[in-house]
LUMKENU-443261 format. One record per residue (C-alpha): x negated, y negated, z negated; residue in three letters; residue number from 0. Coordinates in Angstrom, 3 decimals. Layout:
# residues N
{X:X | Y:Y | Z:Z | res:ALA | n:NUM}
...
# end
This chain:
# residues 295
{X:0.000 | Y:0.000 | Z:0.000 | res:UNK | n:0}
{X:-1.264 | Y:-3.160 | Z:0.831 | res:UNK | n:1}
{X:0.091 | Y:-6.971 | Z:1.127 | res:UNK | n:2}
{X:0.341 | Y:-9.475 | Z:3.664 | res:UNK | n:3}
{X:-2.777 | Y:-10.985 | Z:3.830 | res:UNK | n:4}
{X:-0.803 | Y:-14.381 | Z:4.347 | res:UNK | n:5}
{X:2.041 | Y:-14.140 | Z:2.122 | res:UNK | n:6}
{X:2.405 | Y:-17.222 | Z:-0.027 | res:UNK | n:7}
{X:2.244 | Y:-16.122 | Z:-3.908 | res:UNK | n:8}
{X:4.157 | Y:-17.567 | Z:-6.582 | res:UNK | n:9}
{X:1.852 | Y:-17.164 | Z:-9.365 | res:UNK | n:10}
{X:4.560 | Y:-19.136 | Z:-12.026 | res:UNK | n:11}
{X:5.905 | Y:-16.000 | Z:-12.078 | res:UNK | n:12}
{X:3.729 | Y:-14.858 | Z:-14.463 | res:UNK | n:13}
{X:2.589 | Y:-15.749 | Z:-17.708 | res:UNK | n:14}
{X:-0.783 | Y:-15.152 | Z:-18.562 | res:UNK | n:15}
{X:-1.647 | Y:-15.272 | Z:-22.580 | res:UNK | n:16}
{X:-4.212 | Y:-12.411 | Z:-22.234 | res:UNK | n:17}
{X:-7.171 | Y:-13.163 | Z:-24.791 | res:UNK | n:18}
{X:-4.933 | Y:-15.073 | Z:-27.398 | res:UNK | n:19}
{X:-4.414 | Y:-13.815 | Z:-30.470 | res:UNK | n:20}
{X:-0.347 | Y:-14.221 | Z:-30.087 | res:UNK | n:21}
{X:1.074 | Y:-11.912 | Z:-32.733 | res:UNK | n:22}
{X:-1.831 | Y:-10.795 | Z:-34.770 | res:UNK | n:23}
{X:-1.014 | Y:-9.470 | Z:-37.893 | res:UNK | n:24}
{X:2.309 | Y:-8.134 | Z:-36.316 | res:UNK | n:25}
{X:3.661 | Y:-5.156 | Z:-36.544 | res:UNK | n:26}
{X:2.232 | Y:-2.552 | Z:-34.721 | res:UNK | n:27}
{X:4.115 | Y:0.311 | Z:-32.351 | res:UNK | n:28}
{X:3.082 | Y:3.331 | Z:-30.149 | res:UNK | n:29}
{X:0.528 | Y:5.251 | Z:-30.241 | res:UNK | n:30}
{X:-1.761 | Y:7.530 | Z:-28.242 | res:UNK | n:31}
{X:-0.541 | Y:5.307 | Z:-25.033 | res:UNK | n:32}
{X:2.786 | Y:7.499 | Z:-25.009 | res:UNK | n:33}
{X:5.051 | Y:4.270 | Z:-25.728 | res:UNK | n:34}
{X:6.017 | Y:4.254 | Z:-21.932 | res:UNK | n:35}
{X:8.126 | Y:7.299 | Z:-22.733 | res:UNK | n:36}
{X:8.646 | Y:8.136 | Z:-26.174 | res:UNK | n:37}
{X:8.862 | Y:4.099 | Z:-27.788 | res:UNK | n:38}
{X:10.097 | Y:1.468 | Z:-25.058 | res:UNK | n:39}
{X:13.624 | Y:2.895 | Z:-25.497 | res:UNK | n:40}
{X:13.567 | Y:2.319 | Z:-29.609 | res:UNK | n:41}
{X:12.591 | Y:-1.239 | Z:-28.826 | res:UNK | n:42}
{X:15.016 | Y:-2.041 | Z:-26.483 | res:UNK | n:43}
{X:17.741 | Y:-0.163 | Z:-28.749 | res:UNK | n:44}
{X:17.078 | Y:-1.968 | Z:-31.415 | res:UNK | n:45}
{X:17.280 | Y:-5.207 | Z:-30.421 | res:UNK | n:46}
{X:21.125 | Y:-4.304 | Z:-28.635 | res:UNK | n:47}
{X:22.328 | Y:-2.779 | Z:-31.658 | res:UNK | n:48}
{X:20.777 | Y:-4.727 | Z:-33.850 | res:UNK | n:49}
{X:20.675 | Y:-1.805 | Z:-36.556 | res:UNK | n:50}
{X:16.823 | Y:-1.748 | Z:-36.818 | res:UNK | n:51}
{X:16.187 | Y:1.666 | Z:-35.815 | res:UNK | n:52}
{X:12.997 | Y:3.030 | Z:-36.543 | res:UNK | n:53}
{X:10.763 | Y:0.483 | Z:-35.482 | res:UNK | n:54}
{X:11.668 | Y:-2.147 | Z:-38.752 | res:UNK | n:55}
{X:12.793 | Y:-5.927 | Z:-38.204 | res:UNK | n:56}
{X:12.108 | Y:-6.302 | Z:-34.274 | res:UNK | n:57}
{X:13.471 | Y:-9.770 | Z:-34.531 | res:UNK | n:58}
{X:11.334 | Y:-11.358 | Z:-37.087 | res:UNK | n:59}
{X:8.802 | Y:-13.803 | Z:-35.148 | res:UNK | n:60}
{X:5.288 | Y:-14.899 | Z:-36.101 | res:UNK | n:61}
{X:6.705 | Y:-18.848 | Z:-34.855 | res:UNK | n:62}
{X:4.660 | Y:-18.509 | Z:-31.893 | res:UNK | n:63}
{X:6.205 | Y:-18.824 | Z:-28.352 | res:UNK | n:64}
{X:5.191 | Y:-16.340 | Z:-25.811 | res:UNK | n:65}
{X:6.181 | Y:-16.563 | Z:-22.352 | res:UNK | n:66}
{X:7.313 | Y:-20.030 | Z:-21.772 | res:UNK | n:67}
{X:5.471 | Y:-23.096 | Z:-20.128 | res:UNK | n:68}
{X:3.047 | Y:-23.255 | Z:-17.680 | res:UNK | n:69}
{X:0.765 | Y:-20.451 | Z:-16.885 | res:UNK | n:70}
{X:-2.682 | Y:-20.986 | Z:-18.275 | res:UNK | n:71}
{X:-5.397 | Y:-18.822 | Z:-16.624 | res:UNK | n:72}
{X:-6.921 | Y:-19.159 | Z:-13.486 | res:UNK | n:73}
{X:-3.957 | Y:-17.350 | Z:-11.857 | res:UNK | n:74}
{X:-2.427 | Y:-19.969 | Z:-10.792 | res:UNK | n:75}
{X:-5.405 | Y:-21.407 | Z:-9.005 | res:UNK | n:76}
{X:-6.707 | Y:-17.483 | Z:-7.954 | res:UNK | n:77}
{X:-3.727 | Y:-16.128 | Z:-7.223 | res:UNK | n:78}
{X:-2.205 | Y:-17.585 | Z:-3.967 | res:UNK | n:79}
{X:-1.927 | Y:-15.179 | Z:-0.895 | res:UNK | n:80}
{X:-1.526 | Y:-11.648 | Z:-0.107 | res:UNK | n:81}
{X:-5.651 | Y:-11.441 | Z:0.502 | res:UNK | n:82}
{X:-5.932 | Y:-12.335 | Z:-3.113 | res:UNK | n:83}
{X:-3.444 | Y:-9.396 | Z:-4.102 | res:UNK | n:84}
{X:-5.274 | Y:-7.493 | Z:-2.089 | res:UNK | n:85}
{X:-8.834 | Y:-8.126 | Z:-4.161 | res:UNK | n:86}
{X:-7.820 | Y:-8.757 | Z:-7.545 | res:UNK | n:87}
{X:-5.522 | Y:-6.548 | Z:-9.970 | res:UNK | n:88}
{X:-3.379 | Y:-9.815 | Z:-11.536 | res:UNK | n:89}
{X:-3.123 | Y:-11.390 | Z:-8.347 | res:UNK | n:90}
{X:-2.090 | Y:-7.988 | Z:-7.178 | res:UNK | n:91}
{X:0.798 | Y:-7.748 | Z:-10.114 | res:UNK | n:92}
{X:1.905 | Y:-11.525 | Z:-8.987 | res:UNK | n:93}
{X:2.601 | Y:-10.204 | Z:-5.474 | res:UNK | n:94}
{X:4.801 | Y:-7.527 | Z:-6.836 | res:UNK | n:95}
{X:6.879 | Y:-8.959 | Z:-9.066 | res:UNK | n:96}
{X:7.460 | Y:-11.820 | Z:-6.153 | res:UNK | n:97}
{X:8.609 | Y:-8.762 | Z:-3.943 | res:UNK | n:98}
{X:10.607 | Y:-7.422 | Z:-6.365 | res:UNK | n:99}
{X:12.329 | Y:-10.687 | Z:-7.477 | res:UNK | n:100}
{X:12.930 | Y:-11.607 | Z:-3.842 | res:UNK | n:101}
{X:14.756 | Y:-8.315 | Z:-3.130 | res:UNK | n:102}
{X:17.143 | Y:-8.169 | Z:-6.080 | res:UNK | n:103}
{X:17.451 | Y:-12.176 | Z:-5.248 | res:UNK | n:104}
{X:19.047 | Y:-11.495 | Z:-2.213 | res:UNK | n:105}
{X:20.832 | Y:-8.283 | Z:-3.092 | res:UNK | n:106}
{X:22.846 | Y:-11.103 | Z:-6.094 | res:UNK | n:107}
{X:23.146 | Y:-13.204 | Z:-3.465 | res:UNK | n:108}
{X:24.963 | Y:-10.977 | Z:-1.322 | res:UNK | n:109}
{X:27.265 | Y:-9.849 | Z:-3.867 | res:UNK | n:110}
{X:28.211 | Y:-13.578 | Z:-4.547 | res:UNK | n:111}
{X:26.064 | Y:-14.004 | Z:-7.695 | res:UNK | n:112}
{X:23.129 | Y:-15.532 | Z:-9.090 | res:UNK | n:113}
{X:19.884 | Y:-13.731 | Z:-9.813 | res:UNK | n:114}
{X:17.613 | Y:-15.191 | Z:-12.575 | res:UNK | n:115}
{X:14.354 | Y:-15.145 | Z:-12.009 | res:UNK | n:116}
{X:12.043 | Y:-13.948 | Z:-15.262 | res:UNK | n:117}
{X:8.621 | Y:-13.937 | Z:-15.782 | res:UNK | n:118}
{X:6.224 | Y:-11.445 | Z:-16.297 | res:UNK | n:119}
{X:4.040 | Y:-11.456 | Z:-19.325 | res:UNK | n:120}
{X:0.211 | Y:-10.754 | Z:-19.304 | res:UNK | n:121}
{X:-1.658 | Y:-10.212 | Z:-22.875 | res:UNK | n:122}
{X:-4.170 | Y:-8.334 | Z:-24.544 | res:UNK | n:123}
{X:-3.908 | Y:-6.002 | Z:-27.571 | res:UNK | n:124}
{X:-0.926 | Y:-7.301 | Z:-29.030 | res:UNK | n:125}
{X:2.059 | Y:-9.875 | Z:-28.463 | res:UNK | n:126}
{X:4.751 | Y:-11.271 | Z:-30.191 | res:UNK | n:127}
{X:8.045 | Y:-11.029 | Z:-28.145 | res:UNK | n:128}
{X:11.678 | Y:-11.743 | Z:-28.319 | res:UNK | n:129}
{X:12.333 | Y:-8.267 | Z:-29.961 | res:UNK | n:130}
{X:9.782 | Y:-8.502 | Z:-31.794 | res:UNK | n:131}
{X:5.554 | Y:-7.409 | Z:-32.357 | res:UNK | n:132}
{X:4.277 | Y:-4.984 | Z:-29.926 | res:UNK | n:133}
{X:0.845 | Y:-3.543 | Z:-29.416 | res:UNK | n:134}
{X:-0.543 | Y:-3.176 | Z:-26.244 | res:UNK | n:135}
{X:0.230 | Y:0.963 | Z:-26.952 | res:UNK | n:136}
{X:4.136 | Y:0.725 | Z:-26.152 | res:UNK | n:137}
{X:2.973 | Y:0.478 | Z:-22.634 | res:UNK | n:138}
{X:4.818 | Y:-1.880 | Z:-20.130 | res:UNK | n:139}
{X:8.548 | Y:-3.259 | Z:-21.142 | res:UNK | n:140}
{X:10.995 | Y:-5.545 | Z:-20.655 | res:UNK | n:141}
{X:12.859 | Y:-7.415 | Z:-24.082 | res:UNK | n:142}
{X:16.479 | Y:-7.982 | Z:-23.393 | res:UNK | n:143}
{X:16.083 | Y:-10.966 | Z:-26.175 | res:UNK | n:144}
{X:13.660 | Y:-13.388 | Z:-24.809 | res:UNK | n:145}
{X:14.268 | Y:-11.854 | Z:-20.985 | res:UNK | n:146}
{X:10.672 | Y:-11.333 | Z:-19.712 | res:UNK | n:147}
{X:8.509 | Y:-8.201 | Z:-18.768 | res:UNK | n:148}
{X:5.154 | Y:-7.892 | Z:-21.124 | res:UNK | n:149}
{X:2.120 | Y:-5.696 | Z:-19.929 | res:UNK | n:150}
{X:-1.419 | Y:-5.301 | Z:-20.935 | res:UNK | n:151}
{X:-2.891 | Y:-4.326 | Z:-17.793 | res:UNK | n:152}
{X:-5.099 | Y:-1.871 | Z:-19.528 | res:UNK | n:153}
{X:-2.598 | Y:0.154 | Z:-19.336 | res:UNK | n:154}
{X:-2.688 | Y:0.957 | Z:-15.581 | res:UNK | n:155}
{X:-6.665 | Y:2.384 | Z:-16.930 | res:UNK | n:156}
{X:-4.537 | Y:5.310 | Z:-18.748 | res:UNK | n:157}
{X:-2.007 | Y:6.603 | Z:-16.605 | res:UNK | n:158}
{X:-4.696 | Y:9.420 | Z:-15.503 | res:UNK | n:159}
{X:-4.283 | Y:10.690 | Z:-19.299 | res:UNK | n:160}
{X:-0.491 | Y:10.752 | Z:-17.867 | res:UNK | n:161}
{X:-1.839 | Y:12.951 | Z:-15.124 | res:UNK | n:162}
{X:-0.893 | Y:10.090 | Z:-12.670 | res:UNK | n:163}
{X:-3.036 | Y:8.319 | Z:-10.052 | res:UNK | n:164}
{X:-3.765 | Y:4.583 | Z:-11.034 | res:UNK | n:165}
{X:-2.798 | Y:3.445 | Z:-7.438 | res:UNK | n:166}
{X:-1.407 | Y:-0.070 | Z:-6.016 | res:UNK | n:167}
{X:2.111 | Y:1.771 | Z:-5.835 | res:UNK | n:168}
{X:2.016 | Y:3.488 | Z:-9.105 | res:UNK | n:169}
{X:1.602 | Y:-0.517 | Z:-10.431 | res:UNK | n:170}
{X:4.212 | Y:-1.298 | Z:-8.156 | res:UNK | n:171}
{X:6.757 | Y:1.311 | Z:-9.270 | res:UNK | n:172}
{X:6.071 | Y:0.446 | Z:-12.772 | res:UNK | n:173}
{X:6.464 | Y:-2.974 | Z:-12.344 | res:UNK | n:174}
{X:10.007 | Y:-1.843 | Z:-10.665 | res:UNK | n:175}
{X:11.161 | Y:-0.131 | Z:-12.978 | res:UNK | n:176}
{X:11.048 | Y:-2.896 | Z:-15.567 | res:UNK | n:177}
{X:12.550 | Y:-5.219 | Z:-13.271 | res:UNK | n:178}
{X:14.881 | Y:-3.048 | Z:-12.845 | res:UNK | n:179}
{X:15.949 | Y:-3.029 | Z:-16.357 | res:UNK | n:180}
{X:16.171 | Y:-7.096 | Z:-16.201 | res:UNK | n:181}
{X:18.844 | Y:-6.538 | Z:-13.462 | res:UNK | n:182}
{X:20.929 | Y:-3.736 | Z:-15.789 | res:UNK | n:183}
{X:21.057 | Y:-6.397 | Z:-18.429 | res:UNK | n:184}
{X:22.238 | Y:-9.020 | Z:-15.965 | res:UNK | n:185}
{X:24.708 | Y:-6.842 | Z:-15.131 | res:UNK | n:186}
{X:25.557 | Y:-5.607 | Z:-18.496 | res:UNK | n:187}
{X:24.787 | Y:-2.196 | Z:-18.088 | res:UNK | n:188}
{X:22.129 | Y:-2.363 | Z:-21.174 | res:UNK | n:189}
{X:25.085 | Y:-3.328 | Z:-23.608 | res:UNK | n:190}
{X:26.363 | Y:0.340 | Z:-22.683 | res:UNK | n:191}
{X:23.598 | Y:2.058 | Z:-24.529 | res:UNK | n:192}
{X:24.823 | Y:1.156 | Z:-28.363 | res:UNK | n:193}
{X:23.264 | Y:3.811 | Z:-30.620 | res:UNK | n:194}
{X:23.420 | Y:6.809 | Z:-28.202 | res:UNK | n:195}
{X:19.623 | Y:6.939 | Z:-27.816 | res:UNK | n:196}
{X:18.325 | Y:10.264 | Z:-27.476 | res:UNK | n:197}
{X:19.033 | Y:13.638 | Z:-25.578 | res:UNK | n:198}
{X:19.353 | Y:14.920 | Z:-22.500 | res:UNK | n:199}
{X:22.834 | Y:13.076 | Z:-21.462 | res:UNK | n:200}
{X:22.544 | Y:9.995 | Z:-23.402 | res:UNK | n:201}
{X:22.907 | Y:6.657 | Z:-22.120 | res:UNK | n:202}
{X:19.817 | Y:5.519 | Z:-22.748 | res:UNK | n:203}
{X:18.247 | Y:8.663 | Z:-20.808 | res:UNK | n:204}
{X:21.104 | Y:7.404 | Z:-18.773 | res:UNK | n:205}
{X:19.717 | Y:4.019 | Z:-18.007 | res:UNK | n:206}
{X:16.092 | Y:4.758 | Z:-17.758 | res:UNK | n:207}
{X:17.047 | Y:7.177 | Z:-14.742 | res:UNK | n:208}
{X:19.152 | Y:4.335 | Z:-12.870 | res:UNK | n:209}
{X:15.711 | Y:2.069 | Z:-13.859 | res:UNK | n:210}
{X:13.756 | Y:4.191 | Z:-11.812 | res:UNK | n:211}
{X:16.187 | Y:4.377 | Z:-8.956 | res:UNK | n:212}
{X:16.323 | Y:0.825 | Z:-8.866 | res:UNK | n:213}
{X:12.522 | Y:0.832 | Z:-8.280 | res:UNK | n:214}
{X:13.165 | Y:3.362 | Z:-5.064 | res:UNK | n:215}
{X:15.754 | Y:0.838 | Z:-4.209 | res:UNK | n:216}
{X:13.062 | Y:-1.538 | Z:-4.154 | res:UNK | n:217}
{X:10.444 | Y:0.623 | Z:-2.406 | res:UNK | n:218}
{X:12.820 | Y:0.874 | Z:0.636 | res:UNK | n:219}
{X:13.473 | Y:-2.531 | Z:1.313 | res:UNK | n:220}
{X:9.837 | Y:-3.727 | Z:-0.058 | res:UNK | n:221}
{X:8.251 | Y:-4.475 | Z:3.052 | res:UNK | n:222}
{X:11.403 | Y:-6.529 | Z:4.097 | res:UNK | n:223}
{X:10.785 | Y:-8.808 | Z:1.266 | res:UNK | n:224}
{X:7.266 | Y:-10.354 | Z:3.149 | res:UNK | n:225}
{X:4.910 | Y:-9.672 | Z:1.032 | res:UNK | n:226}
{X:4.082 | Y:-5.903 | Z:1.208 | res:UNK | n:227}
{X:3.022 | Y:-4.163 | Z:4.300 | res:UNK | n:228}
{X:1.521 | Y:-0.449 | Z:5.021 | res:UNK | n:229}
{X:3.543 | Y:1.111 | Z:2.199 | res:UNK | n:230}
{X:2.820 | Y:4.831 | Z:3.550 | res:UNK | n:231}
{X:4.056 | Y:8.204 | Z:2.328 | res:UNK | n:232}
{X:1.274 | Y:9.272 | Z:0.388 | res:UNK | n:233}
{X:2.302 | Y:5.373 | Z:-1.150 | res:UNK | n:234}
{X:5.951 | Y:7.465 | Z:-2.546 | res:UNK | n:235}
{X:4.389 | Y:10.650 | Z:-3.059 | res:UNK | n:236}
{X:2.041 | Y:9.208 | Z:-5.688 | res:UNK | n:237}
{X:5.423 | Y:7.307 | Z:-7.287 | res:UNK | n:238}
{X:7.154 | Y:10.686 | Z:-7.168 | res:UNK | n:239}
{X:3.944 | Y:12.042 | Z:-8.983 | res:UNK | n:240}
{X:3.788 | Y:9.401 | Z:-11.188 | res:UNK | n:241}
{X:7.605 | Y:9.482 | Z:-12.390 | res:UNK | n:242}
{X:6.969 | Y:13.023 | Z:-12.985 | res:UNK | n:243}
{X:3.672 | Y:12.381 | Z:-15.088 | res:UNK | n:244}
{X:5.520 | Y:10.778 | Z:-17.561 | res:UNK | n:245}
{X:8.943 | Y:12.680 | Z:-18.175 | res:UNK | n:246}
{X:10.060 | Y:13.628 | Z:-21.448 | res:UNK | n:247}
{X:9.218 | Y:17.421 | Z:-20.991 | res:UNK | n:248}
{X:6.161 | Y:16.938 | Z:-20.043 | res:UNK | n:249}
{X:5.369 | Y:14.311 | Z:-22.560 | res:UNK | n:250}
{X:6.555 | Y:16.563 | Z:-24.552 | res:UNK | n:251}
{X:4.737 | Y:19.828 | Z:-23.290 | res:UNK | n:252}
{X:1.627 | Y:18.510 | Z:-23.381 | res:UNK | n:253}
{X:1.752 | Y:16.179 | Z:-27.015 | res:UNK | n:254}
{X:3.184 | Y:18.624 | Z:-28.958 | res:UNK | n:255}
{X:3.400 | Y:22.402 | Z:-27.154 | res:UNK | n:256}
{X:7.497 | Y:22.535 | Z:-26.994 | res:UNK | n:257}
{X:9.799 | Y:20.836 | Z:-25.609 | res:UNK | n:258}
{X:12.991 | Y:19.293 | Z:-27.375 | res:UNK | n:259}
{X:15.750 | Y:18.332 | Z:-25.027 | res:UNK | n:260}
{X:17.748 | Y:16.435 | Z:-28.056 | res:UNK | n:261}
{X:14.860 | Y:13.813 | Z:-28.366 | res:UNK | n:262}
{X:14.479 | Y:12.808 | Z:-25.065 | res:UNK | n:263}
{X:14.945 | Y:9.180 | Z:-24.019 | res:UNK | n:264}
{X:13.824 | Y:8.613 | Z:-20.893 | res:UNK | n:265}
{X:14.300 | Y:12.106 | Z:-19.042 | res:UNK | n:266}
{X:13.121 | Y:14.877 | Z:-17.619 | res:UNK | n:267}
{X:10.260 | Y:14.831 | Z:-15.079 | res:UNK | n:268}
{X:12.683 | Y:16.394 | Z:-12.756 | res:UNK | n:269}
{X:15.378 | Y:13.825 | Z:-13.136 | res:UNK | n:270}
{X:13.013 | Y:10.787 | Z:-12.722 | res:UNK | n:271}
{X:11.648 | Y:12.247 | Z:-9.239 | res:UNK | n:272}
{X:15.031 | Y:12.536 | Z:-8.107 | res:UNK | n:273}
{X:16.611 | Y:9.514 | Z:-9.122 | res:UNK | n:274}
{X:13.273 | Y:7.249 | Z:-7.857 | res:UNK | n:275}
{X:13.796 | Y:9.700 | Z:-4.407 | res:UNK | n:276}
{X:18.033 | Y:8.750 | Z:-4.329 | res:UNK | n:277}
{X:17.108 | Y:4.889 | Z:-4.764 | res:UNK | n:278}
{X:14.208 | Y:5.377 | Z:-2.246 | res:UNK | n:279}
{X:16.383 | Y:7.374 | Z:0.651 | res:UNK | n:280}
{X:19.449 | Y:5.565 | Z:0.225 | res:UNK | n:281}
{X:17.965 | Y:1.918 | Z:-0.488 | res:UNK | n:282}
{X:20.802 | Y:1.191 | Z:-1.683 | res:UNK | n:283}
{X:21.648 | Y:0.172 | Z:-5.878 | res:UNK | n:284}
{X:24.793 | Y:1.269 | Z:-5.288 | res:UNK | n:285}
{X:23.816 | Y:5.013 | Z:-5.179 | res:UNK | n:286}
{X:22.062 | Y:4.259 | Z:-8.486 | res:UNK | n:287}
{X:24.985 | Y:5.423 | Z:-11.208 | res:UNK | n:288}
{X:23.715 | Y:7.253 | Z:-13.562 | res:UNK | n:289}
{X:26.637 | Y:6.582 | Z:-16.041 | res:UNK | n:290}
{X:29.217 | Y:8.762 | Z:-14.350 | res:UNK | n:291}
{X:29.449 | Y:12.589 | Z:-14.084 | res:UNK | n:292}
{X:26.222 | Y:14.719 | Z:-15.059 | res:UNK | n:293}
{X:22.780 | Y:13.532 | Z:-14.330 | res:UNK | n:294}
# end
């Protein structure tokens, strides 16, 4: 996958605190880089039911504000074409979220509605969010609360401990994925969760799965949206991989020996490769309900 060598980026798209010490001293979640499956779902639980869960007081802030204002790194200077995307990791992350924002901009549009546009967080270690502390450990997620995406883009240096490859569409399909949780709250679909939060049917499984067929919804149309070009098959088959690296089961499997159908919250391997492959055939979000009939 590469991008448009001159595709204008839109590097206020992203936030870049990486460096700071936002949220030091907060409280810390994840561990052993498994928060992608196993911890994202808590957090975003949570905060909708506002019961606390296991994670403690998500919505206690250190008074610092994360996300907001002008973008200060270089990225804004650095960042500004496809070529850059093409040579530098962040730059490469602007260019995808712009793709991704475009498409589900226009798919609003169509529909007669208005898509709002969030940013994507950058930081380092540890941030203090909307729902809360989170360490760098949770992996990539998206708080319903203060509306923006946080990564530390270490994390794309561990997905081989996942047993995916660390490609430019494995980023991208990431990236996707939490996007495409930012258009389920938008369209309400995250108040549906309440406190059914694990197993094999529950909503929450329920809306990870339509999360990742948003992303193939994505993938089909993302060389439409300008900025990506040469997005090959071996580009989905590492996606398909990658959604299968981190399923449940195999989380599971390989952290503790068994696998335990009742505690899953994000899904099977199996499920996730077929609901990124539905979103990617079809290209359309419509094919993406998860919440009716068996999954």
């Amino acid at each position: 996958m590469r991008f448009r060598r001159g595709a204008r980026l839109d590097p206020g798209q992203v936030t870049d605190v990486r460096g700071s010490r936002v949220g030091a001293g907060g409280l810390a979640v994840g561990g052993g880089g498994l928060g992608l499956v196993v911890l994202v779902v808590y957090l975003l639980v949570t905060v909708l039911s506002g019961n606390g869960g296991g994670l403690g007081p998500l919505d206690q802030l250190q008074g610092e504000r994360v996300g907001q204002g002008d973008t200060p790194s270089s990225i804004s200077q650095d960042c500004k074409t496809g070529q850059d995307a093409n040579e530098r990791e962040d730059c490469r992350i602007v260019a995808v979220v712009n793709s991704v924002q475009k498409f589900w901009d226009g798919v609003f549009q169509r529909s007669g509605q208005q898509y709002e546009f969030v940013d994507t967080v950058f930081f380092t270690d540890q941030v203090n969010t909307g729902c809360g502390a989170a360490s760098s450990q949770v992996g990539p997620f998206y708080c319903p609360r203060d509306k923006l995406v946080y990564i530390d883009l270490g994390f794309f240096d561990e997905l081989s401990r996942f047993g995916a490859n660390d490609t430019v569409f494995v980023e991208s399909y990431v990236l996707a994925h939490e996007y495409g949780h930012h258009v389920q709250d938008q369209l309400g679909i995250l108040d549906r969760i309440g406190n059914d939060t694990q197993g094999p049917e529950s909503r929450a499984v329920r809306s990870e799965l339509q999360a990742d067929c948003y992303a193939g919804v994505w993938a089909a149309h993302a060389v439409e949206t300008g900025f990506v070009v040469d997005l090959t098959q071996q580009d989905i088959n590492d996606g398909l991989d990658a959604a299968a690296a981190i399923g449940d089961d195999r989380i599971q499997e390989k952290a503790q020996g068994q696998v335990n159908p009742e505690t899953w919250t994000h899904g099977s391997s199996e499920q996730r490769r077929r609901w990124f492959s539905r979103g990617y055939e079809t290209g359309k979000p419509a094919a993406c309900d998860t919440f009716t009939g068996s999954i």
